[in-house]
C-alpha positions in Angstrom: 0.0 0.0 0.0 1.1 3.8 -0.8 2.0 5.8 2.0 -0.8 7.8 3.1 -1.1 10.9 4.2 -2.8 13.1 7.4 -5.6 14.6 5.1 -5.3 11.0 2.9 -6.2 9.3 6.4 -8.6 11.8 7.4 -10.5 11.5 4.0 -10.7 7.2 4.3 -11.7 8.0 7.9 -14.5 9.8 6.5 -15.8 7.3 4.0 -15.6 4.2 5.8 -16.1 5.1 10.1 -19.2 3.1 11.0 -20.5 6.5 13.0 -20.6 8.4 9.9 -22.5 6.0 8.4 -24.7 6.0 11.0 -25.1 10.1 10.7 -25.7 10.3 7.5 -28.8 7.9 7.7 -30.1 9.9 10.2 -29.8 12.5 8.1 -31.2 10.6 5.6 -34.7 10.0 7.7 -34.7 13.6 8.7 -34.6 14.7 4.7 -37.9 11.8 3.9 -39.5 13.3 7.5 -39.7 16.5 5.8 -41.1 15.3 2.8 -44.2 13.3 5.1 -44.6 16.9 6.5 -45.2 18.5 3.1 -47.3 15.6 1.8 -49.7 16.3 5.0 -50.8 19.9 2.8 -51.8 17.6 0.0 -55.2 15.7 -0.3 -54.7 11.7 0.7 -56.5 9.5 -2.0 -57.9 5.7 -0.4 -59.6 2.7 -1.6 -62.5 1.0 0.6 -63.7 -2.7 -0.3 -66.8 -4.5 1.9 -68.6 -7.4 1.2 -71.1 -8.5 3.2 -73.2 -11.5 4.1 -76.2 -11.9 6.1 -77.4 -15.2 7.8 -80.5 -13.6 8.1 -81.9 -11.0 5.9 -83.3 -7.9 8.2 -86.6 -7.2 7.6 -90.4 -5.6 9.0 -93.4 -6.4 9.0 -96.0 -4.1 7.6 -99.7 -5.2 8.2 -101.9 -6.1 5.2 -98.8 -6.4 3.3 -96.6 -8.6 5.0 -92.7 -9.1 6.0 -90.5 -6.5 3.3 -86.6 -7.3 3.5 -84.4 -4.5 4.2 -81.5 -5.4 1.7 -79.6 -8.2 0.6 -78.5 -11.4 1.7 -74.7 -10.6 0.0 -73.4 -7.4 -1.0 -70.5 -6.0 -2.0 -69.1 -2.2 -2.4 -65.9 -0.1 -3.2 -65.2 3.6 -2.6 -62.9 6.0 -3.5 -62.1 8.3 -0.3 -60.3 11.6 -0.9 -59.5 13.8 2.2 -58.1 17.1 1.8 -57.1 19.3 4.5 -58.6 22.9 4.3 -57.9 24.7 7.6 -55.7 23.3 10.2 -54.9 26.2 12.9 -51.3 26.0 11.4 -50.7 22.8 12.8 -49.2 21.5 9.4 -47.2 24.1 9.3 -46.0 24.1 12.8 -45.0 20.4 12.3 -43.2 21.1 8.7 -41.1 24.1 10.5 -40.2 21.5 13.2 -39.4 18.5 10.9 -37.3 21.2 8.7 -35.3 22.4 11.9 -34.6 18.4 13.0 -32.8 18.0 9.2 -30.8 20.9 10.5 -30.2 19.8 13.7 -29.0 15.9 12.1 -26.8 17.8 9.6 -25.3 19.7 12.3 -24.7 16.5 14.5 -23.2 14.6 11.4 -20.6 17.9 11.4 -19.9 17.2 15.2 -18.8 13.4 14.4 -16.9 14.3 11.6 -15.2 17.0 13.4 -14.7 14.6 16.1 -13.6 11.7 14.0 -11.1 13.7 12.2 -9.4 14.8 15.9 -8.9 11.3 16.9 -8.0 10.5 13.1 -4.7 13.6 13.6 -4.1 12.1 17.5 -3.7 8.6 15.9 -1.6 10.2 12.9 0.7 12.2 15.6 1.1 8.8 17.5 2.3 7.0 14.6 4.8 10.0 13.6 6.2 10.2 17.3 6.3 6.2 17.8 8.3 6.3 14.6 10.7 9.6 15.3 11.2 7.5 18.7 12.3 4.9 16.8 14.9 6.7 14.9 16.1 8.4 18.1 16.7 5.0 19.7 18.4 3.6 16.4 20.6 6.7 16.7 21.7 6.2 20.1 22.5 2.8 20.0 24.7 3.4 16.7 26.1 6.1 18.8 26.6 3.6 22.0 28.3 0.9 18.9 30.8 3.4 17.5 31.8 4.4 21.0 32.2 0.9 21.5 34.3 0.7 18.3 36.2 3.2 19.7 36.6 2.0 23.1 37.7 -1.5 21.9 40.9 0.5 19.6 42.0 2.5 22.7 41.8 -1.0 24.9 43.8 -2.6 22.3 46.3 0.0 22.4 46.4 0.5 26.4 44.5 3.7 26.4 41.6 2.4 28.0 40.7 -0.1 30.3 38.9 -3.1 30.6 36.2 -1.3 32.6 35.9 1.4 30.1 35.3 -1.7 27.5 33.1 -3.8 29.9 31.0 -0.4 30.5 30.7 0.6 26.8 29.3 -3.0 26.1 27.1 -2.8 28.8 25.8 0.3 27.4 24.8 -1.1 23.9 23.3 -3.8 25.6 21.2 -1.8 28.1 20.0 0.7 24.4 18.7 -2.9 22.5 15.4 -3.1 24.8 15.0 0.4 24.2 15.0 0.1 20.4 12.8 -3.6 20.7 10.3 -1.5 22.7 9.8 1.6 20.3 9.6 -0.6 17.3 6.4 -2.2 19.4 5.1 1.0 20.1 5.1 1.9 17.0 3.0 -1.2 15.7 0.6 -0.5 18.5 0.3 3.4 17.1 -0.1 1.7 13.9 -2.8 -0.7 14.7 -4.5 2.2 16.6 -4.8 4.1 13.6 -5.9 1.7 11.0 -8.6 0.6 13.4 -10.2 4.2 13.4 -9.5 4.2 9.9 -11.2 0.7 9.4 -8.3 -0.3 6.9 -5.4 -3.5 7.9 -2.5 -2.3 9.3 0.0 -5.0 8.0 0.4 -2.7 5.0 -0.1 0.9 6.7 2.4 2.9 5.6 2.4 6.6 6.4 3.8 9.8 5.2 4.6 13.1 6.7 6.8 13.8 10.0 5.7 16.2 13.0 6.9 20.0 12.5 5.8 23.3 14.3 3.0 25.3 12.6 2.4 28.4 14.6 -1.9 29.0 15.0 -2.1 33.0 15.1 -5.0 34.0 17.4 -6.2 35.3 20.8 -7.8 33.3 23.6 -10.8 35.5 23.1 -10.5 34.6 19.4 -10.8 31.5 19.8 -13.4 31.7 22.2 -15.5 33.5 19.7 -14.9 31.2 17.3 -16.1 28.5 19.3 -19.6 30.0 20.4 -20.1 30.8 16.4 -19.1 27.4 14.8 -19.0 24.4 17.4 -22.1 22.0 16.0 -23.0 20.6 19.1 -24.0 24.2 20.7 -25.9 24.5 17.1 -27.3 21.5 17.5 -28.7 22.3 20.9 -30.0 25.8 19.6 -32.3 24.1 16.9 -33.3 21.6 19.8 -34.3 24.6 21.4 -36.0 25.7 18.3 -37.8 22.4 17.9 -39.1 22.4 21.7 -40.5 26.1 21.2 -42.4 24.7 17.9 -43.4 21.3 20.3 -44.8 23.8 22.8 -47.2 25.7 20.2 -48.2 22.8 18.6 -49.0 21.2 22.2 -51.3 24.8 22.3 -52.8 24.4 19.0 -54.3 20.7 20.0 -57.8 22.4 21.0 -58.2 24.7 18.0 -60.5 23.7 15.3 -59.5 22.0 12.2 -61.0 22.1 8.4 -61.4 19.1 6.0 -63.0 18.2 2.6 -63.7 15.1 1.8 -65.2 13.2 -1.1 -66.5 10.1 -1.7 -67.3 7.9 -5.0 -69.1 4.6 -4.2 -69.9 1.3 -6.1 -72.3 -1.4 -4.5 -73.5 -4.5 -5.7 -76.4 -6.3 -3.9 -75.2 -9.7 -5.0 -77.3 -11.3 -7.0 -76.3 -12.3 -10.7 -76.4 -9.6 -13.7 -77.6 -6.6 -11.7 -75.8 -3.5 -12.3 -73.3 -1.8 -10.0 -75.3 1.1 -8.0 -72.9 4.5 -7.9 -73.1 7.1 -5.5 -71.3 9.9 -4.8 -70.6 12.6 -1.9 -69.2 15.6 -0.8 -68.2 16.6 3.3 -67.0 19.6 5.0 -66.2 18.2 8.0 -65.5 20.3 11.5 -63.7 19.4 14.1 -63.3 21.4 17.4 -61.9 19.5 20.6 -62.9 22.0 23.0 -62.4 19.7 26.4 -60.5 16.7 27.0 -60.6 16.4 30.6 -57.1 18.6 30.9 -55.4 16.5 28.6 -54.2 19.3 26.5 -52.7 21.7 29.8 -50.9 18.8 30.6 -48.8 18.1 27.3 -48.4 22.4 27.2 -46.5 21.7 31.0 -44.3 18.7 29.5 -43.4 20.9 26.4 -43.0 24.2 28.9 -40.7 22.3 31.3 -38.9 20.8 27.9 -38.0 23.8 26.8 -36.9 25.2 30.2 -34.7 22.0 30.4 -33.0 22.6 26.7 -32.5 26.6 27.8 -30.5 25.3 30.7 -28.5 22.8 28.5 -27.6 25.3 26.3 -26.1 27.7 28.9 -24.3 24.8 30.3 -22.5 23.5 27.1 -21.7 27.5 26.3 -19.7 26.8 29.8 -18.4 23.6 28.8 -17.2 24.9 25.4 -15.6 28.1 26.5 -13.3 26.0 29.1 -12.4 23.8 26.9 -11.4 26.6 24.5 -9.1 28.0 27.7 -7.7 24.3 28.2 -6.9 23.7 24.7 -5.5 27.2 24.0 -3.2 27.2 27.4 -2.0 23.5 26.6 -0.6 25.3 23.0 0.7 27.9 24.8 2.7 25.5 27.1 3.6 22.8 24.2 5.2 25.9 22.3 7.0 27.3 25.3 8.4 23.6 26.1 9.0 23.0 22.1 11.5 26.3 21.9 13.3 25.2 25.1 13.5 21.4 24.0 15.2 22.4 20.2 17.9 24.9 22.2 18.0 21.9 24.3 18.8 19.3 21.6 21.8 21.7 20.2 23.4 22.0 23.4 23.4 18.2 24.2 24.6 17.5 20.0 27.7 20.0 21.2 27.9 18.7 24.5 28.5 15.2 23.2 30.8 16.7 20.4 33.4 18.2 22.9 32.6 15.4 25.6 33.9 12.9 22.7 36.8 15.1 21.7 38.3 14.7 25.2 37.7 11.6 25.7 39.9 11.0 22.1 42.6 13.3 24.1 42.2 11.1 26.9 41.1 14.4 29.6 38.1 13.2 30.6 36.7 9.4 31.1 34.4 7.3 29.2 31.5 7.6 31.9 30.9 11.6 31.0 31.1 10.5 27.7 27.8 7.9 27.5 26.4 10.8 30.0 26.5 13.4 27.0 25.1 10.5 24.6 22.4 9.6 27.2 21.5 13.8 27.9 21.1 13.8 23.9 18.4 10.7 23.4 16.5 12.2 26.4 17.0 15.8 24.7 15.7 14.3 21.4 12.9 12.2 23.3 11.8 15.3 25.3 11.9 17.5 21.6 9.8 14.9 20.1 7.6 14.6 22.5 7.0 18.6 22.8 6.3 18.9 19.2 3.8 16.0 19.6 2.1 17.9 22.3 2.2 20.9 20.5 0.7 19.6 17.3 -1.6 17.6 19.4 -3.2 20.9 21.5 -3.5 22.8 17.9 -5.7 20.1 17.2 -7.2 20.1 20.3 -7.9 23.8 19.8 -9.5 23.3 16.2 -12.1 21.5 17.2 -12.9 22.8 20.4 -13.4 26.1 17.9 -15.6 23.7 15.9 -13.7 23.9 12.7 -12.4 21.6 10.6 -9.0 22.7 9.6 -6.9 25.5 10.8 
């Protein structure tokens, strides 16, 4: 497989995570729930059968003339029903405003797990980068540790060091080989991580890129801003309070009277053999006005009220949730940048430092042990400069989405 890379990984993400899938057809039924709403403004056309069979044929009795049925024995009928709404107290209308903000609020929730998805998608990605930059550090020191060793062993052989200084330089490559057997394993595991959120095998994952230092120019206020204008669960909780003030007025509308035409278009036969199908046809207005069920309707209209009380609440308490988590992902940058300058300064004083250390040691003014000191000060120097850059380019991406964006 091709290397892939962080918007490569974030775009497979995308087409093949199982909650995605799952978003979308929720969007999906939201987009055919507003189509049932419009259809409700439209008249509904049904077809009636009956047939009907009497054990006994009702019938009177009429003096002087004697018993008369009333109908027959079998019959059968169809009708053609067509019901079109006329006046509804903008009920259908309510409920088409409410199915129309519940698209918006499933579109705005299938932007959250995206924006989600694609965060853990760049933590993964940064794992894999600093597992592997690990890896080289650790091959690095221990080539380090065997040319010292190389080195060692020609001064031994020449009397200018001693058996110590060889025993100890051995036992310093062998002390680096766990090192190097446990950063190759974490970088499989960093690797398996990833191609499970990518839903891909990871026995041919191959990535591309390495971590650097992007700076994100902006103000904690900024951000904050940002945040309160863009993040799609806050939206998402806005329409919900939307949808509960449209819940409330329909929950108010359910006494108010309500319009209908309807037509019908009927076709009986009375069941005996070669008689003609009777046709009738007919024409309702029909009125409907609930005007007491027993307190029925007061109680939905305190559900809805105390709904929408609850959702007002909710929303003031995720605009609290979002604006600290702004602060924490904005300070943790702060601090990942601050750490990142002093770890590279860091890195060039311990690359010197083991220079000079391994200069003198050639000249024979200092002894081996300050020289695997310098080598051991750079692989943590390197480590900790890794590491900070990780943190760094993991808090930027903590920031984006806690500002509800996609990309910076």
């Amino acid at each position: 497989m091709q290397a892939i890379t962080l918007e490569e990984a974030i775009d497979i993400a995308l087409k093949n995570n199982l909650r995605i899938l799952l978003a979308e057809e929720k969007v999906k039924e939201a987009q055919h729930r507003i189509k049932g709403a419009v259809a409700e403004f439209f008249p509904s056309l049904r077809l009636n059968g009956t047939y009907t069979h009497f054990g006994e044929v009702p019938s009177i009795s009429i003096p002087y003339i004697g018993e008369l049925e009333m109908g027959e024995q079998d019959t059968t009928s169809f009708s053609f029903s067509l019901t079109q709404p006329v006046y509804t107290s903008g009920k259908l209308s309510l409920a088409y405003q409410q199915a129309n903000l519940n698209y918006q609020k499933t579109e705005e929730d299938l932007s959250a797990v995206k924006k989600d998805l694609i965060f853990q998608v760049k933590e993964s990605f940064y794992s894999v980068l600093l597992a592997r930059e690990n890896l080289k550090i650790a091959e690095q020191a221990l080539n380090q540790a065997e040319l010292h060793l190389k080195m060692v062993e020609s001064f031994y052989q020449s009397g200018r060091a001693s058996r110590f200084d060889l025993l100890r330089a051995k036992v310093e490559v062998a002390n680096l080989k766990p090192n190097l057997i446990q950063a190759r394993n974490n970088l499989n595991m960093a690797k398996e991580r990833l191609a499970s959120i990518l839903s891909i095998s990871s026995s041919s994952l191959e990535i591309e890129g390495k971590l650097k230092f992007e700076p994100l120019h902006l103000t904690l206020n900024e951000a904050i801003d940002i945040a309160l204008n863009n993040r799609s669960d806050l939206k998402s909780v806005l329409l919900n309070m939307k949808m509960a003030m449209f819940s409330l007025k329909i929950a108010r509308y359910r006494n108010l009277p309500v319009l209908s035409l309807t037509g019908n278009y009927e076709f009986t036969s009375p069941g005996e053999a070669n008689t003609d199908w009777e046709k009738n046809w007919s024409i309702s207005l029909v009125f409907s006005f609930p005007f007491f069920d027993s307190g029925r309707t007061k109680a939905i209209i305190e559900q809805e009220k105390s709904r929408l009380e609850q959702v007002k609440l909710m929303v003031n308490q995720l605009e609290d949730t979002i604006t600290l988590e702004v602060k924490k992902a904005f300070w943790d940058m702060q601090a990942a940048r601050e750490t990142l300058f002093a770890q590279e300064k860091n890195v060039q004083q311990a690359e010197e430092a083991l220079s000079i250390a391994e200069g003198r040691y050639r000249n024979g003014t200092i002894t081996q042990i300050e020289v695997l000191d310098a080598n051991l000060a750079l692989t943590r120097a390197k480590l900790n400069y890794s590491k900070a850059l990780y943190d760094y380019n993991l808090a930027k991406a903590a920031l984006i989405k806690a500002m509800g964006k996609l990309e910076d």
